[in-house]
PyMOL commands that place a pseudoatom at each C-alpha (Angstrom):
pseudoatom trace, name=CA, resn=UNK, resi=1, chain=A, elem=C, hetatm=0, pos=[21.559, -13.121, 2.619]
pseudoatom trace, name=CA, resn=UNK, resi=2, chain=A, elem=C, hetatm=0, pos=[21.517, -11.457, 5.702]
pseudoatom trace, name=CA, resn=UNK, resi=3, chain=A, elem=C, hetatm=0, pos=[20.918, -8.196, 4.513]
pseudoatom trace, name=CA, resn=UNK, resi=4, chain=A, elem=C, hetatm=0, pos=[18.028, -9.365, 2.085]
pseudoatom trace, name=CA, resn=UNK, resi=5, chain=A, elem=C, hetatm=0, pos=[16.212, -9.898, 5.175]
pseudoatom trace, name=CA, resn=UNK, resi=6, chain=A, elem=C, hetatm=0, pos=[16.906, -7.312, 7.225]
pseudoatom trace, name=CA, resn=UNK, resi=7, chain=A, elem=C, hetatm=0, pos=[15.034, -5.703, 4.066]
pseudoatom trace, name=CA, resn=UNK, resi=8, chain=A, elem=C, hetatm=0, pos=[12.055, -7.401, 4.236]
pseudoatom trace, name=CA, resn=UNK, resi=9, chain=A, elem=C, hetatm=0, pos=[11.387, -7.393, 7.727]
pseudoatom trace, name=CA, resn=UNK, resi=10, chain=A, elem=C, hetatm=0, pos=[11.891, -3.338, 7.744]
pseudoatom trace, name=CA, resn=UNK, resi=11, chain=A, elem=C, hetatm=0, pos=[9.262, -3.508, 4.550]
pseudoatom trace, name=CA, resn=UNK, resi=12, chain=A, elem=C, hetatm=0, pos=[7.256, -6.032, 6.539]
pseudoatom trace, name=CA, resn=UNK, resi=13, chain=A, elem=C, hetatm=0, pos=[7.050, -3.617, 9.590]
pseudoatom trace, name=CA, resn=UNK, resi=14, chain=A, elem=C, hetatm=0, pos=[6.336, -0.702, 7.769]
pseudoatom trace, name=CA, resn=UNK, resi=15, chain=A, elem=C, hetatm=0, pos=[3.296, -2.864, 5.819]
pseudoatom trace, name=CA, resn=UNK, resi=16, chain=A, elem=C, hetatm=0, pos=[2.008, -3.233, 9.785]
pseudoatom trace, name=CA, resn=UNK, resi=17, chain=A, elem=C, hetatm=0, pos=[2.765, 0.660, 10.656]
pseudoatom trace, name=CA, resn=UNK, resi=18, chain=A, elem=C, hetatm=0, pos=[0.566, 1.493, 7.659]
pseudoatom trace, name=CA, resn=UNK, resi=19, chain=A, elem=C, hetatm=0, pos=[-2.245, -1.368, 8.733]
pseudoatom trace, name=CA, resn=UNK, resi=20, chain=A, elem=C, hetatm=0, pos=[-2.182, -0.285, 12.354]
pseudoatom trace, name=CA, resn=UNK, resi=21, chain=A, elem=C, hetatm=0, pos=[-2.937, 3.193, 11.160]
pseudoatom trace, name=CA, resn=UNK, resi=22, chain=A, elem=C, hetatm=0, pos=[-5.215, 2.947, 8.739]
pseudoatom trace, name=CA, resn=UNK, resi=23, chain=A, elem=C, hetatm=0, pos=[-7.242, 0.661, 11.277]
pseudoatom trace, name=CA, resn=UNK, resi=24, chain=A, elem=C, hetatm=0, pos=[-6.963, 3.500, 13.852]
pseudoatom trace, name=CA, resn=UNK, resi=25, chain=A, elem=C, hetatm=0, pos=[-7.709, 5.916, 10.760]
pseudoatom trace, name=CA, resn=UNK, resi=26, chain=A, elem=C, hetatm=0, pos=[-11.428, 3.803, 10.026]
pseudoatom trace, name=CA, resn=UNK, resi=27, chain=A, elem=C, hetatm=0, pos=[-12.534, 3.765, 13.886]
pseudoatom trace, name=CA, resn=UNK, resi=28, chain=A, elem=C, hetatm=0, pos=[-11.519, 7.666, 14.433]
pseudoatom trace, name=CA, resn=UNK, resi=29, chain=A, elem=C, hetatm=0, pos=[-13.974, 7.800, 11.741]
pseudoatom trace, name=CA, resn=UNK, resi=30, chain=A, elem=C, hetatm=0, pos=[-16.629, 5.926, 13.092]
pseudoatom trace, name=CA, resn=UNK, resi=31, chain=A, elem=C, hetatm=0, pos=[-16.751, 7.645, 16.098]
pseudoatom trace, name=CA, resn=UNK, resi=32, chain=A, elem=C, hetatm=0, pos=[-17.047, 10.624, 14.319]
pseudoatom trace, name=CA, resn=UNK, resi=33, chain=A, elem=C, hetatm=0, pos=[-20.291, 8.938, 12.442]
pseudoatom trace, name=CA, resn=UNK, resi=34, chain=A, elem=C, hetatm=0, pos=[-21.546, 8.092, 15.844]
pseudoatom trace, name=CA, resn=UNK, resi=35, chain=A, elem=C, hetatm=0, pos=[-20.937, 11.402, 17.546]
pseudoatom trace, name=CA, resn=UNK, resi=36, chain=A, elem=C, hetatm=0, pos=[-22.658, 13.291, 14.366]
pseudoatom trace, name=CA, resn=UNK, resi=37, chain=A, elem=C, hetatm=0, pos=[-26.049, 11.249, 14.939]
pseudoatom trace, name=CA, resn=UNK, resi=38, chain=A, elem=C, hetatm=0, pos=[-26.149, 11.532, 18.827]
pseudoatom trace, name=CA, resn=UNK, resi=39, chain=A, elem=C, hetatm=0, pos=[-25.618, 15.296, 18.038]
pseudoatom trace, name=CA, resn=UNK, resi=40, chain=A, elem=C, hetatm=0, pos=[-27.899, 15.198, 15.506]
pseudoatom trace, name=CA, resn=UNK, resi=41, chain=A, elem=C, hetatm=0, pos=[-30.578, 13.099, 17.462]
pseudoatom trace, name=CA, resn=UNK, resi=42, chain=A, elem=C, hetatm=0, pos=[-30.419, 15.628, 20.438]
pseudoatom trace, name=CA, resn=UNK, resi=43, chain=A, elem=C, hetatm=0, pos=[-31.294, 18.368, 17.478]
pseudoatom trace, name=CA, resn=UNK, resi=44, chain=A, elem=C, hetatm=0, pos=[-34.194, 16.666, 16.442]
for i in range(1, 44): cmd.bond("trace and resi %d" % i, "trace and resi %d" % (i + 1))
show_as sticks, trace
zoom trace
């Protein structure tokens, strides 16, 4: 019993790992949109 949830809490954490960095993933991203059209703004 013990074991069976040492299991899930490992798979638990790793499901958060994978949240955490897809979340810092999406606003890398949207900084990148943002930098693009201040760049692109100063071109124009």
């Amino acid at each position: 019993m013990n074991k069976k949830t040492t299991i899930s809490t490992k798979s638990f954490h790793k499901k958060r790992l994978k949240e955490l960095r897809v979340k810092k993933l999406e606003q890398k991203m949207k900084l990148n949109i943002l930098k693009r059209k201040k760049i692109s703004n100063k071109d124009g």
